[in-house]
Structure formats: C-alpha cells, structure tokens
mmCIF file of the N, C-alpha and C atoms, coordinates in Angstrom:
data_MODEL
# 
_entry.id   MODEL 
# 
loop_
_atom_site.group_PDB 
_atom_site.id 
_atom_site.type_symbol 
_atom_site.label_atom_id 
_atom_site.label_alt_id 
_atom_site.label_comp_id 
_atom_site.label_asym_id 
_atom_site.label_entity_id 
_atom_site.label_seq_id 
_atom_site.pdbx_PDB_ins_code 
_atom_site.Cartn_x 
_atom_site.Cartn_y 
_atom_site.Cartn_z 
_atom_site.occupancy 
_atom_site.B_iso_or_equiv 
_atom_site.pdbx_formal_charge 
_atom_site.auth_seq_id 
_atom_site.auth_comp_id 
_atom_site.auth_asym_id 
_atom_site.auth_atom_id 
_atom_site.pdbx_PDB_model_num 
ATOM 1   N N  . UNK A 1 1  ? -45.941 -0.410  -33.554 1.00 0.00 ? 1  UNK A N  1 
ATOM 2   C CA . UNK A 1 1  ? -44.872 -0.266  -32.595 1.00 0.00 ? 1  UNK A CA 1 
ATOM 3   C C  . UNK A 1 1  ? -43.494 -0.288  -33.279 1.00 0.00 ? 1  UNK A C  1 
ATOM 4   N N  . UNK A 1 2  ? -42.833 -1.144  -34.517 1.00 0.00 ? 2  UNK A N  1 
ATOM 5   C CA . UNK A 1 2  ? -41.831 -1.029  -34.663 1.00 0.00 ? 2  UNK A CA 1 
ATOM 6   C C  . UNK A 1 2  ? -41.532 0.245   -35.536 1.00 0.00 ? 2  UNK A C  1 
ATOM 7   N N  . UNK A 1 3  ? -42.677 0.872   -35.912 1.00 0.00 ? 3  UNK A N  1 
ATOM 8   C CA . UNK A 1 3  ? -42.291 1.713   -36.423 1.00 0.00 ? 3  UNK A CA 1 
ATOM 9   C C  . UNK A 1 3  ? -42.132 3.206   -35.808 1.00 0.00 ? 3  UNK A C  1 
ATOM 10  N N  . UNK A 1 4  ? -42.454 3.241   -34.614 1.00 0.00 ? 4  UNK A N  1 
ATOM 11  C CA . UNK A 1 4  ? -42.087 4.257   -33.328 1.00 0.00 ? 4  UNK A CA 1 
ATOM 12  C C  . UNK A 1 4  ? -40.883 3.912   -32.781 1.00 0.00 ? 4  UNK A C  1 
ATOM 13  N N  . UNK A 1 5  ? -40.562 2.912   -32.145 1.00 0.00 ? 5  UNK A N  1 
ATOM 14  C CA . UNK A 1 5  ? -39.376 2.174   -32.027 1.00 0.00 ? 5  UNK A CA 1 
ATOM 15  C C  . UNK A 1 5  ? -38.194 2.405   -32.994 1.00 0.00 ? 5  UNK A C  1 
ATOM 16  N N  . UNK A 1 6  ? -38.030 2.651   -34.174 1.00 0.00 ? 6  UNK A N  1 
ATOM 17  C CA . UNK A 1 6  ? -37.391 2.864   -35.031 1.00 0.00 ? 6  UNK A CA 1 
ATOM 18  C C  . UNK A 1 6  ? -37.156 4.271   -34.925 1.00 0.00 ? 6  UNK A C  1 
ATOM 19  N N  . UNK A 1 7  ? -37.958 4.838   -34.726 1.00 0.00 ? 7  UNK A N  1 
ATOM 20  C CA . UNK A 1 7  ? -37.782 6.602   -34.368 1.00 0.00 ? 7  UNK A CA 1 
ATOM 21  C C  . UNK A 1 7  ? -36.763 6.768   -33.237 1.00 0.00 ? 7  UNK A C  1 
ATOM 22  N N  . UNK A 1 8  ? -37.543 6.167   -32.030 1.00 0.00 ? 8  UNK A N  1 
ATOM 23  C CA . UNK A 1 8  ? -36.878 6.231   -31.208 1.00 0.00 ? 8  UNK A CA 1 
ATOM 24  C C  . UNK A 1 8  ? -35.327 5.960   -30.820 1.00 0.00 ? 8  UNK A C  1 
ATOM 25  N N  . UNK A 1 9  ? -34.632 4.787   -31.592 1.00 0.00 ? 9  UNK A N  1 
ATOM 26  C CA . UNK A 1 9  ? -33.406 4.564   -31.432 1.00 0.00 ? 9  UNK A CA 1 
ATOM 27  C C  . UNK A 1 9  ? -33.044 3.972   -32.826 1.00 0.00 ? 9  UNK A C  1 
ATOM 28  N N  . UNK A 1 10 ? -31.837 4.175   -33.189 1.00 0.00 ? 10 UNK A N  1 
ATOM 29  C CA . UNK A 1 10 ? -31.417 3.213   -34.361 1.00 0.00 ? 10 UNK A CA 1 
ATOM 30  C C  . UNK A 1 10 ? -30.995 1.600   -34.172 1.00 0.00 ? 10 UNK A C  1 
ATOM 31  N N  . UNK A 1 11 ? -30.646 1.496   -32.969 1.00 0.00 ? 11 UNK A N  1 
ATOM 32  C CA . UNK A 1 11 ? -30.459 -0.118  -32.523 1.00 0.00 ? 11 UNK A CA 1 
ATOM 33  C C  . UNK A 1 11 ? -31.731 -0.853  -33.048 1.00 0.00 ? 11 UNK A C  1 
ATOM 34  N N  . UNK A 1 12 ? -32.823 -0.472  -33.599 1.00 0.00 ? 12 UNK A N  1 
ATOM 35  C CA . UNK A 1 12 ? -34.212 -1.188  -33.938 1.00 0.00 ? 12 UNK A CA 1 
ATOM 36  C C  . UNK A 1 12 ? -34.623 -1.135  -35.486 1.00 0.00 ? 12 UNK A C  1 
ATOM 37  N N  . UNK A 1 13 ? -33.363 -0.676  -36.140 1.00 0.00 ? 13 UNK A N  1 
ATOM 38  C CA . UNK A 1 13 ? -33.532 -0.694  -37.536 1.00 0.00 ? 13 UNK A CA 1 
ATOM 39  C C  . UNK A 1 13 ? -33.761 -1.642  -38.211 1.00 0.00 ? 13 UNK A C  1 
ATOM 40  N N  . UNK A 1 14 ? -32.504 -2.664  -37.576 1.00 0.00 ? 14 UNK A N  1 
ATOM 41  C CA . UNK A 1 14 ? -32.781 -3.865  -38.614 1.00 0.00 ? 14 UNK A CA 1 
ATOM 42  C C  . UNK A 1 14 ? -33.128 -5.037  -37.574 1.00 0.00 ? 14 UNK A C  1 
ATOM 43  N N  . UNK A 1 15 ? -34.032 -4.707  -37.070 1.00 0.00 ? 15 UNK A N  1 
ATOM 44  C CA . UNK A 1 15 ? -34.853 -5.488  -36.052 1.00 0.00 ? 15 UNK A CA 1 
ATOM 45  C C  . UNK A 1 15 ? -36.201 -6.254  -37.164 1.00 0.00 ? 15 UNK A C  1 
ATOM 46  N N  . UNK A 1 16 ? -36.432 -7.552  -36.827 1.00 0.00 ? 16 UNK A N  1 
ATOM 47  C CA . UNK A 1 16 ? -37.755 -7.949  -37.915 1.00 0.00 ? 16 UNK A CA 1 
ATOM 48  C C  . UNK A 1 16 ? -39.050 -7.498  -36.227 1.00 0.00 ? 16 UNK A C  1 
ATOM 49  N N  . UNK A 1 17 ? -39.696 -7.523  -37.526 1.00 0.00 ? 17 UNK A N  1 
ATOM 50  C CA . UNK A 1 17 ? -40.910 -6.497  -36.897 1.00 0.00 ? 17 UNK A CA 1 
ATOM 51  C C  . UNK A 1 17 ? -41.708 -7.743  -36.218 1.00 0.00 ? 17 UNK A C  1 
ATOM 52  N N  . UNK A 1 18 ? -41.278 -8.810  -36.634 1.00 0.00 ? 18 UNK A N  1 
ATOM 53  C CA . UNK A 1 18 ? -42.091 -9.583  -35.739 1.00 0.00 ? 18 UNK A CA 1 
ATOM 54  C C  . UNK A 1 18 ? -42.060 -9.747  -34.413 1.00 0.00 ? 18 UNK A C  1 
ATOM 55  N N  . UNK A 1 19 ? -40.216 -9.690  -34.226 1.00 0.00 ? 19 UNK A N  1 
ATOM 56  C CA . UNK A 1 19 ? -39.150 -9.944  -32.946 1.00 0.00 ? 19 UNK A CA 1 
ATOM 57  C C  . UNK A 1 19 ? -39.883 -8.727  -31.803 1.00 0.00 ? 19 UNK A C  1 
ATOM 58  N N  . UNK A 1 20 ? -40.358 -7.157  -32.432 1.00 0.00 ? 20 UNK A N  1 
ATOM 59  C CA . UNK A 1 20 ? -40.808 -6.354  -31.974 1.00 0.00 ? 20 UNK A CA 1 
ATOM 60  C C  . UNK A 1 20 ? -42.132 -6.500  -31.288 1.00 0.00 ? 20 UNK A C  1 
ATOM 61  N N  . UNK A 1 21 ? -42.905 -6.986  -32.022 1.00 0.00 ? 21 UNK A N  1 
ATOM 62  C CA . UNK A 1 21 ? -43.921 -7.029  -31.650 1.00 0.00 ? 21 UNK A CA 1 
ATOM 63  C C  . UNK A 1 21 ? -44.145 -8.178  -30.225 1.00 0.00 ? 21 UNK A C  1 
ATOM 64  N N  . UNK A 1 22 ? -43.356 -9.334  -30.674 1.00 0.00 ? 22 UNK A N  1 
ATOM 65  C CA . UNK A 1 22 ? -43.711 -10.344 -29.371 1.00 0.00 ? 22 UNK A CA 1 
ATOM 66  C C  . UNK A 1 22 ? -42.707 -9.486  -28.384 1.00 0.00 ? 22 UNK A C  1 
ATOM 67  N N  . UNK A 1 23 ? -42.187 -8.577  -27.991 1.00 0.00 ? 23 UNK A N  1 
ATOM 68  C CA . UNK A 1 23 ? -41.155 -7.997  -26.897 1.00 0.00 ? 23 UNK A CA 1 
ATOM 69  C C  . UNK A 1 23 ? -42.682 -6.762  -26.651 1.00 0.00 ? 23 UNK A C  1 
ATOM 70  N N  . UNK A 1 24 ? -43.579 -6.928  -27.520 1.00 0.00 ? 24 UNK A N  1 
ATOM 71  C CA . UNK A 1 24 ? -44.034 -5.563  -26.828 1.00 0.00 ? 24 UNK A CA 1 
ATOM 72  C C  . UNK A 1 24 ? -45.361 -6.273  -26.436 1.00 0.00 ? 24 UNK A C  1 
ATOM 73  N N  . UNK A 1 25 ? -46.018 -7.635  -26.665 1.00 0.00 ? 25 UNK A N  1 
ATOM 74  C CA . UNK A 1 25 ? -46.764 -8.411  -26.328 1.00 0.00 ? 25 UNK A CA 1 
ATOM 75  C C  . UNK A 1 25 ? -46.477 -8.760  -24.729 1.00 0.00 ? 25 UNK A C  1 
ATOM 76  N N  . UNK A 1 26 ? -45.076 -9.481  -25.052 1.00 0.00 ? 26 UNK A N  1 
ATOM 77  C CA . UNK A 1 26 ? -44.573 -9.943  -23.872 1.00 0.00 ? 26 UNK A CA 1 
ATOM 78  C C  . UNK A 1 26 ? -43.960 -9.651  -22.601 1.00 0.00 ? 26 UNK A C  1 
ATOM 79  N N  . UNK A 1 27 ? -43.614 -8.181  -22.508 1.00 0.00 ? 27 UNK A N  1 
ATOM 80  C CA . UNK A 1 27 ? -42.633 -7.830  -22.019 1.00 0.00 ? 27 UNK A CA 1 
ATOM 81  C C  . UNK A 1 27 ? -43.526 -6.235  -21.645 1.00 0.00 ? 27 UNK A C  1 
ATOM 82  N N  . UNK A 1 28 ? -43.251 -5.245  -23.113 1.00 0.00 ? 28 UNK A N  1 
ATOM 83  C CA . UNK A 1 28 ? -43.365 -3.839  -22.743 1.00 0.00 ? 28 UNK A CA 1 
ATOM 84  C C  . UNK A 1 28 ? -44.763 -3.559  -22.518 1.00 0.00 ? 28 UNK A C  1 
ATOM 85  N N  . UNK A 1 29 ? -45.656 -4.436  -22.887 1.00 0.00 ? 29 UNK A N  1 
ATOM 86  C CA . UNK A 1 29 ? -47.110 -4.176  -23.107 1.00 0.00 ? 29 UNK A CA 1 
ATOM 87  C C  . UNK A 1 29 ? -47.193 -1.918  -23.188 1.00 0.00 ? 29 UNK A C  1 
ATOM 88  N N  . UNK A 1 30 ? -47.162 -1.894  -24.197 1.00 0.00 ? 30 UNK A N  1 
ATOM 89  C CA . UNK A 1 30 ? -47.575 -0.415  -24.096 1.00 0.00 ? 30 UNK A CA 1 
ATOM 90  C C  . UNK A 1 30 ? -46.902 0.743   -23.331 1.00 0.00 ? 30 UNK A C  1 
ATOM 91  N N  . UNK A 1 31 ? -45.996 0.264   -22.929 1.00 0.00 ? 31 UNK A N  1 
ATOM 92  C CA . UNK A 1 31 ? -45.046 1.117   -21.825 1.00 0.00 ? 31 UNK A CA 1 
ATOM 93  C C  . UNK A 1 31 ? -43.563 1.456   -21.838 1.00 0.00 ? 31 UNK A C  1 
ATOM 94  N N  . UNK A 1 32 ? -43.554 2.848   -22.880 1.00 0.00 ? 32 UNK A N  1 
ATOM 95  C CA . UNK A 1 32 ? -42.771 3.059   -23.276 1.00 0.00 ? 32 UNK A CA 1 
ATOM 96  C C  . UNK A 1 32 ? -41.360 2.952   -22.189 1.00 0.00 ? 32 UNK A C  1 
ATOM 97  N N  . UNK A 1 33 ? -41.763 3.571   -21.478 1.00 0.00 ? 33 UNK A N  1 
ATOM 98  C CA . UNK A 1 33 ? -40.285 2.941   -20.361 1.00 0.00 ? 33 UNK A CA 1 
ATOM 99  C C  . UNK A 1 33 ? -39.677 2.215   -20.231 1.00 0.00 ? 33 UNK A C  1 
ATOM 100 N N  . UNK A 1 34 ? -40.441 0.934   -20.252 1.00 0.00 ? 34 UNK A N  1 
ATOM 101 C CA . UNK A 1 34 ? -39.771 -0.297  -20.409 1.00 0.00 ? 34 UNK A CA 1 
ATOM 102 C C  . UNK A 1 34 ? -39.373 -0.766  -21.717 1.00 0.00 ? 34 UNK A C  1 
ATOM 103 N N  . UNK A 1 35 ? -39.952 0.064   -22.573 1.00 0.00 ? 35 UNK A N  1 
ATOM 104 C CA . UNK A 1 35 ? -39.108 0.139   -24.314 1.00 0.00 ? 35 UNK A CA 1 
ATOM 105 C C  . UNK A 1 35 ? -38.005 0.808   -23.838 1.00 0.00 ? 35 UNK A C  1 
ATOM 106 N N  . UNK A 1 36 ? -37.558 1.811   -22.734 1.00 0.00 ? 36 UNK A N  1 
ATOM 107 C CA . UNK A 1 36 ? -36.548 2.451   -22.477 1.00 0.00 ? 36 UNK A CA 1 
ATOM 108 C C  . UNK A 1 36 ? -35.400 0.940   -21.909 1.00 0.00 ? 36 UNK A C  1 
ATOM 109 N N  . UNK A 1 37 ? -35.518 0.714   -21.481 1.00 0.00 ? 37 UNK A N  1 
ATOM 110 C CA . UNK A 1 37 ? -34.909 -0.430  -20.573 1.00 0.00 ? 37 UNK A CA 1 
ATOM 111 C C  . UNK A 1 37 ? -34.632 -1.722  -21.667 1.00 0.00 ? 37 UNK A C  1 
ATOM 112 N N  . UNK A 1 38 ? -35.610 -2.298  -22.312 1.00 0.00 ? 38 UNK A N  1 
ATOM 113 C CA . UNK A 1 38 ? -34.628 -3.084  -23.041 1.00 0.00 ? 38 UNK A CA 1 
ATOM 114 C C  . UNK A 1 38 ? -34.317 -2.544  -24.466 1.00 0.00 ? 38 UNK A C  1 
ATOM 115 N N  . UNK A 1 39 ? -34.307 -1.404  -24.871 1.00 0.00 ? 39 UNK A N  1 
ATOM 116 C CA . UNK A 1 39 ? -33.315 -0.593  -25.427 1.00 0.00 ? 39 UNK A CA 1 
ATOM 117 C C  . UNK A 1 39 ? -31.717 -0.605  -24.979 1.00 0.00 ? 39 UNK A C  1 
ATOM 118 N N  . UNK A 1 40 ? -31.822 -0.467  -23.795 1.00 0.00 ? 40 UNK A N  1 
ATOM 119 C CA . UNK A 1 40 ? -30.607 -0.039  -23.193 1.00 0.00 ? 40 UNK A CA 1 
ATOM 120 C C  . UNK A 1 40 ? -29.603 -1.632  -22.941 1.00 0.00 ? 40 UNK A C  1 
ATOM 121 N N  . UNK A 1 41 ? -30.656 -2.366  -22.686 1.00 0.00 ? 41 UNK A N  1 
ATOM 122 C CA . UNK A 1 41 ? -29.649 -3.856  -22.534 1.00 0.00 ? 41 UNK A CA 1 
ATOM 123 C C  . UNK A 1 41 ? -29.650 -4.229  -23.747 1.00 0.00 ? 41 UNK A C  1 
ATOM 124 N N  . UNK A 1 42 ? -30.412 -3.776  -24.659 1.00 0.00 ? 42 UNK A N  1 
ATOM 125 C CA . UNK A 1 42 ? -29.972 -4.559  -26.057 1.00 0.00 ? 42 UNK A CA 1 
ATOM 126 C C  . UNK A 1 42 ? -28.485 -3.622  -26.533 1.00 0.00 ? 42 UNK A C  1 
ATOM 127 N N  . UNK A 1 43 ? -28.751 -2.594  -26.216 1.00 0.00 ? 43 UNK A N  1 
ATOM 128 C CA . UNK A 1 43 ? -27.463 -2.057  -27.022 1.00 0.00 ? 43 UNK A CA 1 
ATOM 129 C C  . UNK A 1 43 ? -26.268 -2.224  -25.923 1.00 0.00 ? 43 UNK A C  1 
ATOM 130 N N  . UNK A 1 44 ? -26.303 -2.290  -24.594 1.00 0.00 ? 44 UNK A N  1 
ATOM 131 C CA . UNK A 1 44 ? -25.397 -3.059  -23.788 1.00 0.00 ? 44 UNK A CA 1 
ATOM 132 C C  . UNK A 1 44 ? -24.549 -3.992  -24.344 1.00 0.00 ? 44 UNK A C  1 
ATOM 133 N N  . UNK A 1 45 ? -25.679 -5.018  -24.608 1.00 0.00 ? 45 UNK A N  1 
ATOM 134 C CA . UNK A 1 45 ? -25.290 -6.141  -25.367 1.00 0.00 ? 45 UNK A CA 1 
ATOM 135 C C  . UNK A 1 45 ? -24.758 -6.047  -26.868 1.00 0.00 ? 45 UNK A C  1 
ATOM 136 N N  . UNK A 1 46 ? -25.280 -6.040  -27.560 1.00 0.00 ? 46 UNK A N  1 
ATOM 137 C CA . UNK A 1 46 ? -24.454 -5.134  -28.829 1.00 0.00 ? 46 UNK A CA 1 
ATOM 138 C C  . UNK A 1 46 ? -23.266 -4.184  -28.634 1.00 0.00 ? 46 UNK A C  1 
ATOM 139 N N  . UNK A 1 47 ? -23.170 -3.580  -27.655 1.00 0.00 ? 47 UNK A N  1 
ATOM 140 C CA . UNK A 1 47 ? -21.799 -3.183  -27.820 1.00 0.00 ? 47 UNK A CA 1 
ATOM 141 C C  . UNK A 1 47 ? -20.685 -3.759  -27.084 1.00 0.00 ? 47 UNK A C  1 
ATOM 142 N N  . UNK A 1 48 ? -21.399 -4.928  -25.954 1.00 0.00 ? 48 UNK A N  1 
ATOM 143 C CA . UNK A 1 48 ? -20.085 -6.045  -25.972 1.00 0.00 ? 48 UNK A CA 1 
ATOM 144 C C  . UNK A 1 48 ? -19.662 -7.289  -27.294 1.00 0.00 ? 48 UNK A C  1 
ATOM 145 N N  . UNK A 1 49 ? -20.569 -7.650  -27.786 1.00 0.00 ? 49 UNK A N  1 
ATOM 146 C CA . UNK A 1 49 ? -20.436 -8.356  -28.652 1.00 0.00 ? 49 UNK A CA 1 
ATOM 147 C C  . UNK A 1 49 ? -21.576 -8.287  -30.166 1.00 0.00 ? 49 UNK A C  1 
ATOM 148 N N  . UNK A 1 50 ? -21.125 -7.467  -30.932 1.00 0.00 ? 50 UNK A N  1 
ATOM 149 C CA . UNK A 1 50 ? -21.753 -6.894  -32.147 1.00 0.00 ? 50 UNK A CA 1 
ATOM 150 C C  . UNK A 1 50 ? -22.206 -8.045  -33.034 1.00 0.00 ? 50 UNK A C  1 
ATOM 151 N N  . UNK A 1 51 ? -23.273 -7.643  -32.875 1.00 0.00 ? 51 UNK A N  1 
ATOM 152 C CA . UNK A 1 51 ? -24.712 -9.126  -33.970 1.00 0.00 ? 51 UNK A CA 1 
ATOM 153 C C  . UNK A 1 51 ? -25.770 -8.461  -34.349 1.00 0.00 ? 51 UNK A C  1 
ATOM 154 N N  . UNK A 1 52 ? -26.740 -9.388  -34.879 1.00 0.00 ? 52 UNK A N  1 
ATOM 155 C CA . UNK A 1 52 ? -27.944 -8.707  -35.677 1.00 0.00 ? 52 UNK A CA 1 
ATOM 156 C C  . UNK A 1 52 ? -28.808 -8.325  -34.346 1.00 0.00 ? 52 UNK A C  1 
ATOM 157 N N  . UNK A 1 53 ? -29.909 -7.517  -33.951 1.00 0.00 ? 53 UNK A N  1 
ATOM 158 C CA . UNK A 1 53 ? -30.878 -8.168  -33.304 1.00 0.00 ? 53 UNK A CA 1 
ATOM 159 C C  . UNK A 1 53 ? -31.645 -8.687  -33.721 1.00 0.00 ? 53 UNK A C  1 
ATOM 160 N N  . UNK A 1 54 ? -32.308 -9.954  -32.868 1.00 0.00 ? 54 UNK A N  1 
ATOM 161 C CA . UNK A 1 54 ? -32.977 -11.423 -33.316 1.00 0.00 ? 54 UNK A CA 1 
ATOM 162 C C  . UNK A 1 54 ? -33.396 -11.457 -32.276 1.00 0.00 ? 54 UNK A C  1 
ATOM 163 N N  . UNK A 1 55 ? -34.469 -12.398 -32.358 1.00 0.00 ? 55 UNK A N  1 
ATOM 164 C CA . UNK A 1 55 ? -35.305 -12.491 -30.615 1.00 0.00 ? 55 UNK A CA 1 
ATOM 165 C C  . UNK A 1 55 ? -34.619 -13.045 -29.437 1.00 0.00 ? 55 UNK A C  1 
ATOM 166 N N  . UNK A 1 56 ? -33.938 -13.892 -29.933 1.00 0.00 ? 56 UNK A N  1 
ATOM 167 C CA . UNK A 1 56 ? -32.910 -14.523 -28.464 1.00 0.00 ? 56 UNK A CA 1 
ATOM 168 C C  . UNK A 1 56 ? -32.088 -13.416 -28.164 1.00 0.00 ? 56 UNK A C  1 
ATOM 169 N N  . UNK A 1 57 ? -31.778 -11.885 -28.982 1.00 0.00 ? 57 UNK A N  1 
ATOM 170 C CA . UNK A 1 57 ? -31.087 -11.036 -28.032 1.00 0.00 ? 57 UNK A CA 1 
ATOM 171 C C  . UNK A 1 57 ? -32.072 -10.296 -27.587 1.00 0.00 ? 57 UNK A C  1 
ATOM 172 N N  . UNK A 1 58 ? -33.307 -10.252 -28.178 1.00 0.00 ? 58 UNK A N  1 
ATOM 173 C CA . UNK A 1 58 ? -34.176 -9.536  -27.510 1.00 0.00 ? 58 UNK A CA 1 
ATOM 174 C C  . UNK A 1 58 ? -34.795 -10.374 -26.293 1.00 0.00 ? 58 UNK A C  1 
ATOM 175 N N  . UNK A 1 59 ? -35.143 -11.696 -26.028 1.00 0.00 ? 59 UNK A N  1 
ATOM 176 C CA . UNK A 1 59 ? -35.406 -12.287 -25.347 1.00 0.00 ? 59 UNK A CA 1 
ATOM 177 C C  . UNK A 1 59 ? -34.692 -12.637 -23.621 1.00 0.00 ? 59 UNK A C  1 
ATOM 178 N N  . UNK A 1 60 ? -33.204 -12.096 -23.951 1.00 0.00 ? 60 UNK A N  1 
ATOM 179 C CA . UNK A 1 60 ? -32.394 -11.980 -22.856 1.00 0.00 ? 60 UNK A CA 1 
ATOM 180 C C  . UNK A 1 60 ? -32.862 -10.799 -22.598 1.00 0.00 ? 60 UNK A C  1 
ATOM 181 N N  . UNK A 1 61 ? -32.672 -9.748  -22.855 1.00 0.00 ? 61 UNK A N  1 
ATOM 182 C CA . UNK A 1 61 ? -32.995 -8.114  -22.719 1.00 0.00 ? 61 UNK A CA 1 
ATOM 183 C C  . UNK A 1 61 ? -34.477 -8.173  -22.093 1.00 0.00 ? 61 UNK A C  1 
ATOM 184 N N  . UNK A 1 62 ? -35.449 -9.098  -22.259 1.00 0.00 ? 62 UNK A N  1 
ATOM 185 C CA . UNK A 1 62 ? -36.531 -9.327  -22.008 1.00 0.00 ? 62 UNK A CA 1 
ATOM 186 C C  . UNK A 1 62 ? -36.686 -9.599  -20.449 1.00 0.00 ? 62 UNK A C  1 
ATOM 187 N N  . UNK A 1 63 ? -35.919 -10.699 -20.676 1.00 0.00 ? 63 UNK A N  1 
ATOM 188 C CA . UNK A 1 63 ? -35.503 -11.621 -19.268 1.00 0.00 ? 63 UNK A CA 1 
ATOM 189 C C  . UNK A 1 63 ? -34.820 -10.819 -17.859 1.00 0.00 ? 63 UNK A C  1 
ATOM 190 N N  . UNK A 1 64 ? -34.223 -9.992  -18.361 1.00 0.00 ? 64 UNK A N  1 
ATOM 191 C CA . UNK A 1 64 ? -33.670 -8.920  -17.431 1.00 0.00 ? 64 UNK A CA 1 
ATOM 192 C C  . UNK A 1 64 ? -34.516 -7.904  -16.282 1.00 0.00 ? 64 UNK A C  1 
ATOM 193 N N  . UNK A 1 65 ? -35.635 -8.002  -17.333 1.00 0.00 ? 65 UNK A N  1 
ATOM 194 C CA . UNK A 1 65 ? -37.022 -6.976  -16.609 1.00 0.00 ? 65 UNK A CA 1 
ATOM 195 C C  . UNK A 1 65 ? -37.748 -7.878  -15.943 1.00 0.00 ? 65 UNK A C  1 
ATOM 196 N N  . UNK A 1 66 ? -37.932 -9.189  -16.091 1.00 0.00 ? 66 UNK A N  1 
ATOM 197 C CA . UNK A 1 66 ? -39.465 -10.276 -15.142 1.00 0.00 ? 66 UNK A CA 1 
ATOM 198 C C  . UNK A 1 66 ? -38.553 -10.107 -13.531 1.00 0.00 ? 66 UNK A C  1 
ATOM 199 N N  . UNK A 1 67 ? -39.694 -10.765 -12.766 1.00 0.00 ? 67 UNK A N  1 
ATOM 200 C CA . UNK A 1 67 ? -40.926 -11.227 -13.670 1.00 0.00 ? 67 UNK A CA 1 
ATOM 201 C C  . UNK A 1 67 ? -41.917 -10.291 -14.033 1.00 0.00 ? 67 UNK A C  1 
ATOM 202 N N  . UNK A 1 68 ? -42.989 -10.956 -14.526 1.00 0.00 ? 68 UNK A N  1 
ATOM 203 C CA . UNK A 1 68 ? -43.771 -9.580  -15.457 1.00 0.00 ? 68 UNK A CA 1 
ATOM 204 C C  . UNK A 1 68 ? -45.088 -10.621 -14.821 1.00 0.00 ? 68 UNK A C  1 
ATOM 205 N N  . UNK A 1 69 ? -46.352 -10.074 -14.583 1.00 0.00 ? 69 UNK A N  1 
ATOM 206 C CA . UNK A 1 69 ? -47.417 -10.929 -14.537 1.00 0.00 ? 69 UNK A CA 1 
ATOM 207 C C  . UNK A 1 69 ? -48.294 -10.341 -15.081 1.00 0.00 ? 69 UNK A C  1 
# 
C-alpha cells in the first residue's frame, strides 16, 4: 500500500510506511476512496500548518472519517 499511495499523491512521500499501513488497517481497509479522503485532510492540514506526516496527523485525518465498524 505505501507504495501505491506514493504514486498516487506526493503528500505520502515521506510518510514511514508503518504510519501507512496502520491508516489502511484501521481506517481505509482496501478502499481506495477513503485513501481519497484522508489524503485530502492530511494535506488540508499540512497546508494550514506545514510538518512531517506522522501518525498523530494521520490519526486526526483518520478520526474525521469514524466511526468505522
């Protein structure tokens, strides 16, 4: 996955592949759409206030989509 993800947008470059994987465990399970969606709040977020992504920004971006069951 992070290495499709990386195709897909550059916001996931310097993403650790681990951070990726629990967002696609937890969150996208397999569904690229919702890779569409916290794509979009991560770089939201990044372009109000510019940082690495790390799981607590992925984890908000996460949080935005539940609940999830």
């Amino acid at each position: 996955m992070p290495d499709t993800l990386r195709l897909f947008h550059p916001v996931w470059d310097a993403a650790d592949p681990a951070d990726l994987t629990w967002a696609e465990a937890s969150t996208a399970r397999g569904n690229f759409r919702t890779w569409a969606k916290i794509t979009s709040h991560v770089y939201a977020a990044l372009h109000r206030s510019p940082r690495a992504v790390d799981r607590t920004l992925l984890e908000r971006a996460c949080t935005r989509l539940r609940p999830y069951t």
